[in-house]
N, C-alpha and C positions, 0 to 999 in steps of 0.2 A: 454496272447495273444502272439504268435507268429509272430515274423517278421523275413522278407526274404531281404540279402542283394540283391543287381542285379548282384552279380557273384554265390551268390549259386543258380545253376540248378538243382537240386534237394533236397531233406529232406526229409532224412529218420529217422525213430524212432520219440519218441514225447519229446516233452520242452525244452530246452536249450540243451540236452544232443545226440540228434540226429547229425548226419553228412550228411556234403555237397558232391556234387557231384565233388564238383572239391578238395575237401580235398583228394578224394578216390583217381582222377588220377593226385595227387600231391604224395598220398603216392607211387602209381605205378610206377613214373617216378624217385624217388628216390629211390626204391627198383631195377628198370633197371640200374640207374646208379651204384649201387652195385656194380650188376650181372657183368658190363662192366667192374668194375676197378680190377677183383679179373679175373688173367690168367686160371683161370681153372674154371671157369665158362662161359668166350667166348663165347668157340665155340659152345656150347647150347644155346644161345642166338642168337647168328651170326646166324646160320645154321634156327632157329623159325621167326627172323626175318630179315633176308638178304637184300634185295633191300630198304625197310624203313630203314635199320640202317646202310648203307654202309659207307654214309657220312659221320655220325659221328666218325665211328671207322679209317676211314680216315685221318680226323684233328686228333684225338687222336693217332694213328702210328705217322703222321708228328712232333708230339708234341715230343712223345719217342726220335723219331730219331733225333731231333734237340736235345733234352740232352745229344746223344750217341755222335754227332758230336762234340760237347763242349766239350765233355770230353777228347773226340780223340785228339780236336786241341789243347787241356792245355796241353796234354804229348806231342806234338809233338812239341809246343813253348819252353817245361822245358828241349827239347832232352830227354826225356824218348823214350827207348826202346815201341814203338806200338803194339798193339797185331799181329798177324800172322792170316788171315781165318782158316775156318774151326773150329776145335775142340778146339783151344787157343784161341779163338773168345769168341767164348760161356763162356770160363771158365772164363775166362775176364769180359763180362758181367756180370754172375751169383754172382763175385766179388766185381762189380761197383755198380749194380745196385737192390735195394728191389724187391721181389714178382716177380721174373719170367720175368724180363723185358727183359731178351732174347728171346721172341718172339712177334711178333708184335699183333696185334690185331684180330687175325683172326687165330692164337695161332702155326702161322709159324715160326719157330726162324727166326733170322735175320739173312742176310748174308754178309760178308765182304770183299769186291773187292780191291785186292791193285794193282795202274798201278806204272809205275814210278815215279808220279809227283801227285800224288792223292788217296787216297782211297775214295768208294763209300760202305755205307750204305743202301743196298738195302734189299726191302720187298715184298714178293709176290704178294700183295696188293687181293683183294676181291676175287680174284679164285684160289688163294693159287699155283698157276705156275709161276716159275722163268724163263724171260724171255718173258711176255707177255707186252701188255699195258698198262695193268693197275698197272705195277710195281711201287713204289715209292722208287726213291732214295734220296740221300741227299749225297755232296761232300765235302771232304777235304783235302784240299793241302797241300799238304808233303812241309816242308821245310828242304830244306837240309841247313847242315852246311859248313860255308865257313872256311879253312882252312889259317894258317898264319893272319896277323894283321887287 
């Protein structure tokens, strides 16, 4: 005799050895999160499912970027020399961090703003334009050193 718990919504095949419906889109959503955590699979995913998965890949940039900022403000606490934008940026990350994590989630690399008194870890965010709304940054204050006692 077969019995049916009240989460399996379906069953398929027969006797013990059949699967539920929600075993199928437990495997799907762990097979998306894969897709999500591997840079070069992104943007095939982003691009299939865009406005349902904006969010996520959102918090997940915010997440990256709060590791880049940590990192930035450990060398800038130890006075370590900080990377420079541009192309010593990248090579910097590519150094720091596993898999590609020089670009963000929507498979833009990241860009690195230095003012005076701060750098800014910025990402194109969902429409992949620097300079838009939906930019996310994340900031870190320079601390300079004070000279004499």
């Amino acid at each position: 005799m077969l019995s049916y718990s009240r989460f399996d919504l379906a069953y398929f095949g027969e006797g013990t050895e059949g699967i539920s419906l929600l075993k199928i889109i437990f495997m799907l959503l762990v097979l998306l999160g894969a897709a999500l955590y591997f840079p070069q699979t992104r943007p095939t995913v982003v691009e299939t499912l865009g406005p349902v998965i904006n969010p996520v890949l959102t918090w997940q940039t915010n997440g990256e970027m709060d590791r880049i900022v940590r990192e930035l403000q450990a060398m800038n606490e130890q006075g370590t020399t900080l990377p420079t934008p541009g192309d010593r940026f990248h090579r910097w990350m590519e150094r720091q961090f596993f898999g590609g994590a020089k670009t963000d989630a929507w498979g833009v690399e990241y860009t690195l703003k230095v003012n005076r008194d701060q750098l800014l870890v910025v990402s194109n965010g969902p429409d992949k334009q620097l300079g838009t709304a939906d930019d996310l940054t994340q900031l870190v204050m320079r601390q300079r050193r004070r000279d004499g006692p």
